[in-house]
mmCIF entry with sequence, helices, sheets and N, C-alpha, C, O atoms, coordinates in Angstrom:
data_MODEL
# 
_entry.id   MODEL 
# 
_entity.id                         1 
_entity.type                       polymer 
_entity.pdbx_number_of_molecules   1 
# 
_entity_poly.entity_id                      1 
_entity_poly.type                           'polypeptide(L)' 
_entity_poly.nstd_linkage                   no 
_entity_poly.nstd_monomer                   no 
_entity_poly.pdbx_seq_one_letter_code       
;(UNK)(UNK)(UNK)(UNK)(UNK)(UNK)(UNK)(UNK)(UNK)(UNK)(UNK)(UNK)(UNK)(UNK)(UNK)(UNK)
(UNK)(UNK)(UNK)(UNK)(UNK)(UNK)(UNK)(UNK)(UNK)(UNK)(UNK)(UNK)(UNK)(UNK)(UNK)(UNK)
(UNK)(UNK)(UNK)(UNK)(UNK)(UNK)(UNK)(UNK)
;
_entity_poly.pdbx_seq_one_letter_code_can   XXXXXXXXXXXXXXXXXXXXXXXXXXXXXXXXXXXXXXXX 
_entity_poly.pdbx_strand_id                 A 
# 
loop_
_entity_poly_seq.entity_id 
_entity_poly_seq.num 
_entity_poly_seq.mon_id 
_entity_poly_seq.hetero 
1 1  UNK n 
1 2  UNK n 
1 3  UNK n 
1 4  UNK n 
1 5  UNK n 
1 6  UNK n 
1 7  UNK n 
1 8  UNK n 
1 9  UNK n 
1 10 UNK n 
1 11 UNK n 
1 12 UNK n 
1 13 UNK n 
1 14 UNK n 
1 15 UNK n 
1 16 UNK n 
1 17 UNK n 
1 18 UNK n 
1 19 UNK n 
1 20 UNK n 
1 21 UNK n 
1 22 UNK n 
1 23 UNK n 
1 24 UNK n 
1 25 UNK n 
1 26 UNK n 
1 27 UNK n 
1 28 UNK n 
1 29 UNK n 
1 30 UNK n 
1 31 UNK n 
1 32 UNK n 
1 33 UNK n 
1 34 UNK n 
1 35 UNK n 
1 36 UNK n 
1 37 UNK n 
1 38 UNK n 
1 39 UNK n 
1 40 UNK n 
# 
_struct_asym.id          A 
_struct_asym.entity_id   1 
# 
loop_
_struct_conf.conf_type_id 
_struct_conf.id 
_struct_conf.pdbx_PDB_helix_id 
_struct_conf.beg_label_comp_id 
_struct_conf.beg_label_asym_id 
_struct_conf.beg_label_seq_id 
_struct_conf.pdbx_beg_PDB_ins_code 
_struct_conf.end_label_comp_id 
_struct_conf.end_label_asym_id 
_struct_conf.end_label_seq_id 
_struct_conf.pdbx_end_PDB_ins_code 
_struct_conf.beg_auth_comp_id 
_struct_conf.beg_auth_asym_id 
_struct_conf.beg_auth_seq_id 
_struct_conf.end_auth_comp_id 
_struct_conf.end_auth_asym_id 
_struct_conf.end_auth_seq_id 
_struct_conf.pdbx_PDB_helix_class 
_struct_conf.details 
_struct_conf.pdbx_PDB_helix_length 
HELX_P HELX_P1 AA1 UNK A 2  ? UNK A 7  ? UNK A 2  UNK A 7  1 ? 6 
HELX_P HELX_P2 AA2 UNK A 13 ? UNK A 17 ? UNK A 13 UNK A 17 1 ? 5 
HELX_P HELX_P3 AA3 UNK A 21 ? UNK A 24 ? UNK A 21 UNK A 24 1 ? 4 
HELX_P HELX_P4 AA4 UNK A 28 ? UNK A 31 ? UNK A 28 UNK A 31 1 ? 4 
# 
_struct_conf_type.id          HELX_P 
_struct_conf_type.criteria    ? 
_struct_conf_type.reference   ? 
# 
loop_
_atom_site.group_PDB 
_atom_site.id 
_atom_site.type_symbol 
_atom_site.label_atom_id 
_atom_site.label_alt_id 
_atom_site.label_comp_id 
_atom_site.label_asym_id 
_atom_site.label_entity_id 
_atom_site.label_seq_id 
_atom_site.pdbx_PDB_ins_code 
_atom_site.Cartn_x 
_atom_site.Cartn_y 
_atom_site.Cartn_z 
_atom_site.occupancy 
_atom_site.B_iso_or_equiv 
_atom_site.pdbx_formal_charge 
_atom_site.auth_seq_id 
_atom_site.auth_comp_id 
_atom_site.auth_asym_id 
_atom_site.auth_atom_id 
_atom_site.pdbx_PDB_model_num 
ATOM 1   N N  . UNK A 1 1  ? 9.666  1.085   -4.817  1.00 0.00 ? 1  UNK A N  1 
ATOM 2   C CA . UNK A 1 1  ? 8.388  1.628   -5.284  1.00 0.00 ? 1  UNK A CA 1 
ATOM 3   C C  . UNK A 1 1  ? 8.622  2.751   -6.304  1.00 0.00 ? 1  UNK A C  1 
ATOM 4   O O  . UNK A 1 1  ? 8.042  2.735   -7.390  1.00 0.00 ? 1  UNK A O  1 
ATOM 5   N N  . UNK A 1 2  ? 9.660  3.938   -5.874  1.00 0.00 ? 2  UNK A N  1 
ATOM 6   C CA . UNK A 1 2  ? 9.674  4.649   -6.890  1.00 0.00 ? 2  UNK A CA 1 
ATOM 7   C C  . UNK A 1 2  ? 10.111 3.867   -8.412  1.00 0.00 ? 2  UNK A C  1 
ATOM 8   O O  . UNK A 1 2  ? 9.681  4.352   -9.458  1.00 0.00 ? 2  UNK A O  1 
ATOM 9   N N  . UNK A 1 3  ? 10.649 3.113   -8.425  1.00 0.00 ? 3  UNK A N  1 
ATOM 10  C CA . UNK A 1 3  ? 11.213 2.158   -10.030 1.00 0.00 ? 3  UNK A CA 1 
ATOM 11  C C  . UNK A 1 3  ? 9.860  2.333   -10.550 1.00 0.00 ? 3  UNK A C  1 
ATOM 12  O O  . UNK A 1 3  ? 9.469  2.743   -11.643 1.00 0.00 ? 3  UNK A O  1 
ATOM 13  N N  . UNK A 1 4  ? 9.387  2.025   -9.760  1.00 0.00 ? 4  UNK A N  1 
ATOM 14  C CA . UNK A 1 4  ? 7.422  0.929   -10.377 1.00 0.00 ? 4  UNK A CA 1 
ATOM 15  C C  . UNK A 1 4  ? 7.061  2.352   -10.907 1.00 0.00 ? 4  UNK A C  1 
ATOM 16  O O  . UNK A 1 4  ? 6.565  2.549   -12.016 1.00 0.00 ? 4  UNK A O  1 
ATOM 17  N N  . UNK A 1 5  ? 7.375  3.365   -9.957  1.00 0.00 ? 5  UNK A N  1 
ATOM 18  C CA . UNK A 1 5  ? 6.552  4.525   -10.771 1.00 0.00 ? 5  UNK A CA 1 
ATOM 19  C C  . UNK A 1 5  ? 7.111  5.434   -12.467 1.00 0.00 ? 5  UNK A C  1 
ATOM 20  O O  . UNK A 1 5  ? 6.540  6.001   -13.398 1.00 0.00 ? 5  UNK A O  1 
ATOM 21  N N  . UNK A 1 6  ? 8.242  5.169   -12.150 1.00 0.00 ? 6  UNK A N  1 
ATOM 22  C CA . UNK A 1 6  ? 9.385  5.315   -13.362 1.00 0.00 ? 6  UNK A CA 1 
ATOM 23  C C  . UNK A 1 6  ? 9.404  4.485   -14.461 1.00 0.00 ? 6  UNK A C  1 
ATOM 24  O O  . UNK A 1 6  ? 9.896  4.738   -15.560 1.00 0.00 ? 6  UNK A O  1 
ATOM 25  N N  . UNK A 1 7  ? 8.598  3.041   -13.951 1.00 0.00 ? 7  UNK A N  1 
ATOM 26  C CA . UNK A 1 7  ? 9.046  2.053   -15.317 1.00 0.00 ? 7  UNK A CA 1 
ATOM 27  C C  . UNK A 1 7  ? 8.031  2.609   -16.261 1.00 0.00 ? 7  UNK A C  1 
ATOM 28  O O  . UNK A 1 7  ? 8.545  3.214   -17.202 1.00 0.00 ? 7  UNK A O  1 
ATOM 29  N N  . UNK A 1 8  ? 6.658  2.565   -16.262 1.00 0.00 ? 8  UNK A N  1 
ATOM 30  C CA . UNK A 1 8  ? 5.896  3.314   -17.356 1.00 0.00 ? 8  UNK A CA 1 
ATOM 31  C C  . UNK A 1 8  ? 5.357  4.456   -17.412 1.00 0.00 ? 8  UNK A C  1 
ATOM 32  O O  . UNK A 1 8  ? 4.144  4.306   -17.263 1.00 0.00 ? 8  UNK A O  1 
ATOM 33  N N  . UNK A 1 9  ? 5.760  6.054   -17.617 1.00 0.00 ? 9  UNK A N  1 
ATOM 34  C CA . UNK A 1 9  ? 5.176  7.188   -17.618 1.00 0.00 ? 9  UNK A CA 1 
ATOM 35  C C  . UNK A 1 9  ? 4.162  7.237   -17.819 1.00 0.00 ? 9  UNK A C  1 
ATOM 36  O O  . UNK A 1 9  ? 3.569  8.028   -17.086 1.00 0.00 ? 9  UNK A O  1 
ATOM 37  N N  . UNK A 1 10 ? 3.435  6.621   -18.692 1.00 0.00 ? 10 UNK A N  1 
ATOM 38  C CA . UNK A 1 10 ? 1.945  6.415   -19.129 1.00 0.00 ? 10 UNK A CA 1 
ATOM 39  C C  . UNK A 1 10 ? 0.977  5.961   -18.784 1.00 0.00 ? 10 UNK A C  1 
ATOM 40  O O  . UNK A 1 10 ? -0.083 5.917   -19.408 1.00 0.00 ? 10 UNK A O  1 
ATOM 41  N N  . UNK A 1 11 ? 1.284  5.428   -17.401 1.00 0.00 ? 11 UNK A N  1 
ATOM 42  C CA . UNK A 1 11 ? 0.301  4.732   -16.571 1.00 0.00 ? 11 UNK A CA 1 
ATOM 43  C C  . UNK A 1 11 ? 1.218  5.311   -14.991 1.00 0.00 ? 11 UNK A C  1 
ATOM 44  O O  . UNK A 1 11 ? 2.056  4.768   -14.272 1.00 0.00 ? 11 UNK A O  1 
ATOM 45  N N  . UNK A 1 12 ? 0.711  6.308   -14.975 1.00 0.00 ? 12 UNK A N  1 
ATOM 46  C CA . UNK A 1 12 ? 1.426  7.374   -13.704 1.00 0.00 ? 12 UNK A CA 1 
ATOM 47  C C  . UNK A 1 12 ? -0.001 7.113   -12.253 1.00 0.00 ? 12 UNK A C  1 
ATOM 48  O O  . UNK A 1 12 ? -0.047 6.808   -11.062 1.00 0.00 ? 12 UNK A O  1 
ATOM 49  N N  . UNK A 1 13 ? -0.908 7.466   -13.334 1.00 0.00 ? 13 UNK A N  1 
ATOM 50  C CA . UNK A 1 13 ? -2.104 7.370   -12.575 1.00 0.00 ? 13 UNK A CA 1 
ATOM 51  C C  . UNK A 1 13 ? -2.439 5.618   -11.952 1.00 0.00 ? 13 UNK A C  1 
ATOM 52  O O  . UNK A 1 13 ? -3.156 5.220   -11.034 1.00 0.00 ? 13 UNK A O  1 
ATOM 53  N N  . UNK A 1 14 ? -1.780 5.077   -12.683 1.00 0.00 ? 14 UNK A N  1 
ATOM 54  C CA . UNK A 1 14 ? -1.911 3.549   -11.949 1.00 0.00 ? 14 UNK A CA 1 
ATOM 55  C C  . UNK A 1 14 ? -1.136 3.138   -10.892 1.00 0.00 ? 14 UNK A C  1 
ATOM 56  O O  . UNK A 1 14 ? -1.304 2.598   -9.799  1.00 0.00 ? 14 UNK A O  1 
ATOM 57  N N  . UNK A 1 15 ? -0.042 3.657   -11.705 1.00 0.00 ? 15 UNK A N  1 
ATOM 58  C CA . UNK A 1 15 ? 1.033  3.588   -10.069 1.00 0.00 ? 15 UNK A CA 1 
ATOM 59  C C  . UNK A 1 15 ? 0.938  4.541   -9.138  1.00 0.00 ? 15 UNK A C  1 
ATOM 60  O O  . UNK A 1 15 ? 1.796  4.619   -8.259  1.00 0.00 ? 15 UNK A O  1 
ATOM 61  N N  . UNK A 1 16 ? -0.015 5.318   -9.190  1.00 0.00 ? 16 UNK A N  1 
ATOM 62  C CA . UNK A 1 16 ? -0.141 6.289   -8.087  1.00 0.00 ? 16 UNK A CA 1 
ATOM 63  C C  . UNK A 1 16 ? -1.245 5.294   -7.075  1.00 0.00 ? 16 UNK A C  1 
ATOM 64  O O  . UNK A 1 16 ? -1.283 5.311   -5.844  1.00 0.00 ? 16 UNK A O  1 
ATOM 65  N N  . UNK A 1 17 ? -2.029 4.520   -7.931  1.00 0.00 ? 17 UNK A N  1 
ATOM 66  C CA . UNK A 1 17 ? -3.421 3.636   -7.059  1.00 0.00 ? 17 UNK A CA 1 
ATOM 67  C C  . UNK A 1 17 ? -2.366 3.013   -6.705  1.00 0.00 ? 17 UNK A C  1 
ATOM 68  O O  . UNK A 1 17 ? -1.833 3.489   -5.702  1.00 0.00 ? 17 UNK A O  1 
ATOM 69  N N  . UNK A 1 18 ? -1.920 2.216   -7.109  1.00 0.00 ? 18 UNK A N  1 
ATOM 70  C CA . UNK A 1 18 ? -1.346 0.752   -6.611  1.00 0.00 ? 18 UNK A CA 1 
ATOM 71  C C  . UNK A 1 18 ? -0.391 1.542   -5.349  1.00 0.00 ? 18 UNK A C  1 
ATOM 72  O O  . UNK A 1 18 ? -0.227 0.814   -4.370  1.00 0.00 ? 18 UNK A O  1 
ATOM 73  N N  . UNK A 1 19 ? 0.115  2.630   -5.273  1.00 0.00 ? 19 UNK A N  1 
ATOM 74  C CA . UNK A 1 19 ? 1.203  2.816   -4.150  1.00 0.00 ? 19 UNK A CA 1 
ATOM 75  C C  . UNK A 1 19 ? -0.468 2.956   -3.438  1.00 0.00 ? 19 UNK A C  1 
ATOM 76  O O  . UNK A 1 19 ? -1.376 2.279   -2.958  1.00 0.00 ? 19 UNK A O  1 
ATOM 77  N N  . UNK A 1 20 ? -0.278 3.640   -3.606  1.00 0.00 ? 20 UNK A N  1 
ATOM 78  C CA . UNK A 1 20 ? -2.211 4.225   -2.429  1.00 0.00 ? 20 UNK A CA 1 
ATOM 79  C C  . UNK A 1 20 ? -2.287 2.902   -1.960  1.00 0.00 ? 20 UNK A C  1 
ATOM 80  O O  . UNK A 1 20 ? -2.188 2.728   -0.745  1.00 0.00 ? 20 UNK A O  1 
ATOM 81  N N  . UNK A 1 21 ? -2.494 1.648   -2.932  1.00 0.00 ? 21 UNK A N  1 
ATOM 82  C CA . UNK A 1 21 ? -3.581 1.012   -2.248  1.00 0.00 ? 21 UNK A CA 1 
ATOM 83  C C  . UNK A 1 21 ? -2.383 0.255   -1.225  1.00 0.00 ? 21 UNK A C  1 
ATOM 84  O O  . UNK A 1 21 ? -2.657 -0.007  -0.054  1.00 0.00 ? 21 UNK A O  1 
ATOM 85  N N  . UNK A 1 22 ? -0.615 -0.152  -2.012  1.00 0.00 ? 22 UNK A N  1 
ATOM 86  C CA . UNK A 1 22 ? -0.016 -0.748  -0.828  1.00 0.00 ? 22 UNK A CA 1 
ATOM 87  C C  . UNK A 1 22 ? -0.558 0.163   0.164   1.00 0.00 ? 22 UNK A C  1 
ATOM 88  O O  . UNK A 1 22 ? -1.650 -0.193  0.607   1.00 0.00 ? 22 UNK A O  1 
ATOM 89  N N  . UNK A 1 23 ? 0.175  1.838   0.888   1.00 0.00 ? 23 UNK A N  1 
ATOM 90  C CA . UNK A 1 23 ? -0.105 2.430   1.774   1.00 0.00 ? 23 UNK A CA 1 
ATOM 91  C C  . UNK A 1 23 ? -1.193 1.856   2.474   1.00 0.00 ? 23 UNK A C  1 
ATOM 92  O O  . UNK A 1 23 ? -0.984 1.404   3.600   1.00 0.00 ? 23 UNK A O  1 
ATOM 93  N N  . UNK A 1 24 ? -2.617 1.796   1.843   1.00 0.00 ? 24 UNK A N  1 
ATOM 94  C CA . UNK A 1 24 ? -3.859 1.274   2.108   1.00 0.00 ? 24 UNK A CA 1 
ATOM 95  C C  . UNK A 1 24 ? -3.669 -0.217  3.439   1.00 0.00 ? 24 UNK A C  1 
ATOM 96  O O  . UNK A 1 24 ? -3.873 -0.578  4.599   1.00 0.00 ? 24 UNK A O  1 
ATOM 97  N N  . UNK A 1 25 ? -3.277 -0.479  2.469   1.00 0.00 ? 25 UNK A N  1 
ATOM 98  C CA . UNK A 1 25 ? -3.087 -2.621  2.725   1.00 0.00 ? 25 UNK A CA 1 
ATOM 99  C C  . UNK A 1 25 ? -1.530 -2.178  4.075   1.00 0.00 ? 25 UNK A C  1 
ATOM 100 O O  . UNK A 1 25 ? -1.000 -3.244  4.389   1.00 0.00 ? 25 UNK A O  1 
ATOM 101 N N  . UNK A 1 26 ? -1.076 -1.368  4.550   1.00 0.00 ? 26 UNK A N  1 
ATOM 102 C CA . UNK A 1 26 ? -0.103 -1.405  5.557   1.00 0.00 ? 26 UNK A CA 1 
ATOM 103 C C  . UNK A 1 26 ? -0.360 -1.017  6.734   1.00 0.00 ? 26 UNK A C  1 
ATOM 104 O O  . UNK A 1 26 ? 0.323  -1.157  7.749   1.00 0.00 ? 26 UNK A O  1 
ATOM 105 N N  . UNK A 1 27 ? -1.765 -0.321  6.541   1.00 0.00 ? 27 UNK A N  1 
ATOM 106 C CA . UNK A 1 27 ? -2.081 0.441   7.316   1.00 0.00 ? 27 UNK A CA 1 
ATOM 107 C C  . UNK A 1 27 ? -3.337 -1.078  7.924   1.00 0.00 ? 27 UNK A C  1 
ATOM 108 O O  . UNK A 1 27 ? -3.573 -1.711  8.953   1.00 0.00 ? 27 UNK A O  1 
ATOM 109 N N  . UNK A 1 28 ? -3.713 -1.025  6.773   1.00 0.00 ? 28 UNK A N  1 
ATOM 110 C CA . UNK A 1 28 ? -4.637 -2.307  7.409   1.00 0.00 ? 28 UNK A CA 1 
ATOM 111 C C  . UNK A 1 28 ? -3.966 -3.691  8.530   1.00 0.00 ? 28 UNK A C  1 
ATOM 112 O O  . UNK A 1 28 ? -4.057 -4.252  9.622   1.00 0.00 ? 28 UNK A O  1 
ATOM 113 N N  . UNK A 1 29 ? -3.381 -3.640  7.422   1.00 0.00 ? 29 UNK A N  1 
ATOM 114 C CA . UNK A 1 29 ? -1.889 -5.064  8.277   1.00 0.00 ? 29 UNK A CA 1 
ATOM 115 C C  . UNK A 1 29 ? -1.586 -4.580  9.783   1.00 0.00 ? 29 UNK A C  1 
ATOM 116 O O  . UNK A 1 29 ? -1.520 -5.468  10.633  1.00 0.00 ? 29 UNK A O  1 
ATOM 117 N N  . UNK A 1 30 ? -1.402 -3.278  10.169  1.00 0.00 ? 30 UNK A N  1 
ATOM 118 C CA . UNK A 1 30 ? -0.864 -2.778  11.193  1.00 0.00 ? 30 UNK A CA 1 
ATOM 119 C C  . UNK A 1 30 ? -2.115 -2.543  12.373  1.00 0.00 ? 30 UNK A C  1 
ATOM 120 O O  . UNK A 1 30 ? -2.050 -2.380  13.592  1.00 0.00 ? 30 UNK A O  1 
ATOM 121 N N  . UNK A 1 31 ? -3.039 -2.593  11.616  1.00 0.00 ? 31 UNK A N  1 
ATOM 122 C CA . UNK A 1 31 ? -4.528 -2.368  12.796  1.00 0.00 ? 31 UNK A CA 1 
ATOM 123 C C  . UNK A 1 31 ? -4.960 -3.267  12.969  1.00 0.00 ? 31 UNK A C  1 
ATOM 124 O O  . UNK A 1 31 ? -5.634 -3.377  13.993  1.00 0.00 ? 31 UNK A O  1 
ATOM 125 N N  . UNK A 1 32 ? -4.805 -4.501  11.998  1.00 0.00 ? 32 UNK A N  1 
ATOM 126 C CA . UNK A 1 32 ? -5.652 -6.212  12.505  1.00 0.00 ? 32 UNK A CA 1 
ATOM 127 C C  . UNK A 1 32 ? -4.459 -6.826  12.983  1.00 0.00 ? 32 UNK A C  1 
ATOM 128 O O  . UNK A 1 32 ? -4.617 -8.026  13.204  1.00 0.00 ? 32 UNK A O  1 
ATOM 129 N N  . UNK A 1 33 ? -3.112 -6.310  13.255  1.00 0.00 ? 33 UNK A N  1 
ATOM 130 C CA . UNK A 1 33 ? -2.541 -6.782  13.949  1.00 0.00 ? 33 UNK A CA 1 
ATOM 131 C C  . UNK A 1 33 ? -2.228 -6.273  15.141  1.00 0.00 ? 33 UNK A C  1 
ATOM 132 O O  . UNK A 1 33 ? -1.657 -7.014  15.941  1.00 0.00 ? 33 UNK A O  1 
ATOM 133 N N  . UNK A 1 34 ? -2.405 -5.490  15.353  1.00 0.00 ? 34 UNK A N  1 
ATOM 134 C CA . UNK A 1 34 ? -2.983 -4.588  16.775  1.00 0.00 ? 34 UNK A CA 1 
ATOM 135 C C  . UNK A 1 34 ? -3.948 -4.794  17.633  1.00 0.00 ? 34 UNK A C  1 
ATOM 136 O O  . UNK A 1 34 ? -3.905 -4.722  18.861  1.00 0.00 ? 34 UNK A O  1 
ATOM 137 N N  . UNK A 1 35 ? -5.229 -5.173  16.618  1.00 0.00 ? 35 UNK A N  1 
ATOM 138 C CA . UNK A 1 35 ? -5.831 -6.327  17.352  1.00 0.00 ? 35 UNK A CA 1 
ATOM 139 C C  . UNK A 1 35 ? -6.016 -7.223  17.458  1.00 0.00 ? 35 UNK A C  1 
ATOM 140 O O  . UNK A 1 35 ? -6.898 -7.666  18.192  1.00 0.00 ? 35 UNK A O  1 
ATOM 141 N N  . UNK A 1 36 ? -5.246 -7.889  16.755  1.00 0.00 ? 36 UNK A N  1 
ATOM 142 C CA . UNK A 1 36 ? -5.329 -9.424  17.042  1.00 0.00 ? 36 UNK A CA 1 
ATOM 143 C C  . UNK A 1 36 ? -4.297 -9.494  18.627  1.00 0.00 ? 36 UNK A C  1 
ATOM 144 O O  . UNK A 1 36 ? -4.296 -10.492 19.348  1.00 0.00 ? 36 UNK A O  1 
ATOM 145 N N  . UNK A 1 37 ? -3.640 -8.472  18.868  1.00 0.00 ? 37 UNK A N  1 
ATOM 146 C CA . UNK A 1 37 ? -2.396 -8.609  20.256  1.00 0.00 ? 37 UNK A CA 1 
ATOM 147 C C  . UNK A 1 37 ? -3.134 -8.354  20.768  1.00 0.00 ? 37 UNK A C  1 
ATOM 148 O O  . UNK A 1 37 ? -3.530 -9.272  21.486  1.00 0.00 ? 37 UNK A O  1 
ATOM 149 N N  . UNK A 1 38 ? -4.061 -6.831  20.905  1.00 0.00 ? 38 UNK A N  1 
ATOM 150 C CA . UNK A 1 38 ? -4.597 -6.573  21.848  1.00 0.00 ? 38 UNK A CA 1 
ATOM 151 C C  . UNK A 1 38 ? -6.170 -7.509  22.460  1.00 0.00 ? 38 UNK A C  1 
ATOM 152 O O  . UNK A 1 38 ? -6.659 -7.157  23.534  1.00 0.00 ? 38 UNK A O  1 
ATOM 153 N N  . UNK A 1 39 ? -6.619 -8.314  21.899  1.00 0.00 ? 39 UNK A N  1 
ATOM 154 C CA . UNK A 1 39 ? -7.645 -9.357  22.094  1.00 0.00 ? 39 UNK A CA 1 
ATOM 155 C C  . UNK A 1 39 ? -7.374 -10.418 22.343  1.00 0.00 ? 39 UNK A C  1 
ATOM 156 O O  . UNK A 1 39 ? -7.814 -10.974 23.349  1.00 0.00 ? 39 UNK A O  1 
ATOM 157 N N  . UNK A 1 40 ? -6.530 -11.023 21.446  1.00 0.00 ? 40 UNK A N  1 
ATOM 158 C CA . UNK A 1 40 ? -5.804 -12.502 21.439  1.00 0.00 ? 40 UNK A CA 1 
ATOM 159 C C  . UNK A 1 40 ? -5.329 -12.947 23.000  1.00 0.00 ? 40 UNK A C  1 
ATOM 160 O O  . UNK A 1 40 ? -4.768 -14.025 23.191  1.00 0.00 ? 40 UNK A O  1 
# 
């Protein structure tokens, strides 16, 4: 991830969303799969 943020200085603010939104999307992955164990 840090590369991605290094490859274009000029779009700092994009790779700052896109890490956000992975973070975002891991956190999600980790709670619908939490419940999918804990229900399933």
């Amino acid at each position: 991830m840090v590369s991605f943020v290094g490859f274009n200085p000029s779009f700092s603010e994009k790779n700052e969303l896109c890490f956000f939104s992975r973070y975002v999307l891991a956190i999600v992955v980790t709670a619908v799969g939490t419940y999918v164990v804990a229900f399933s």
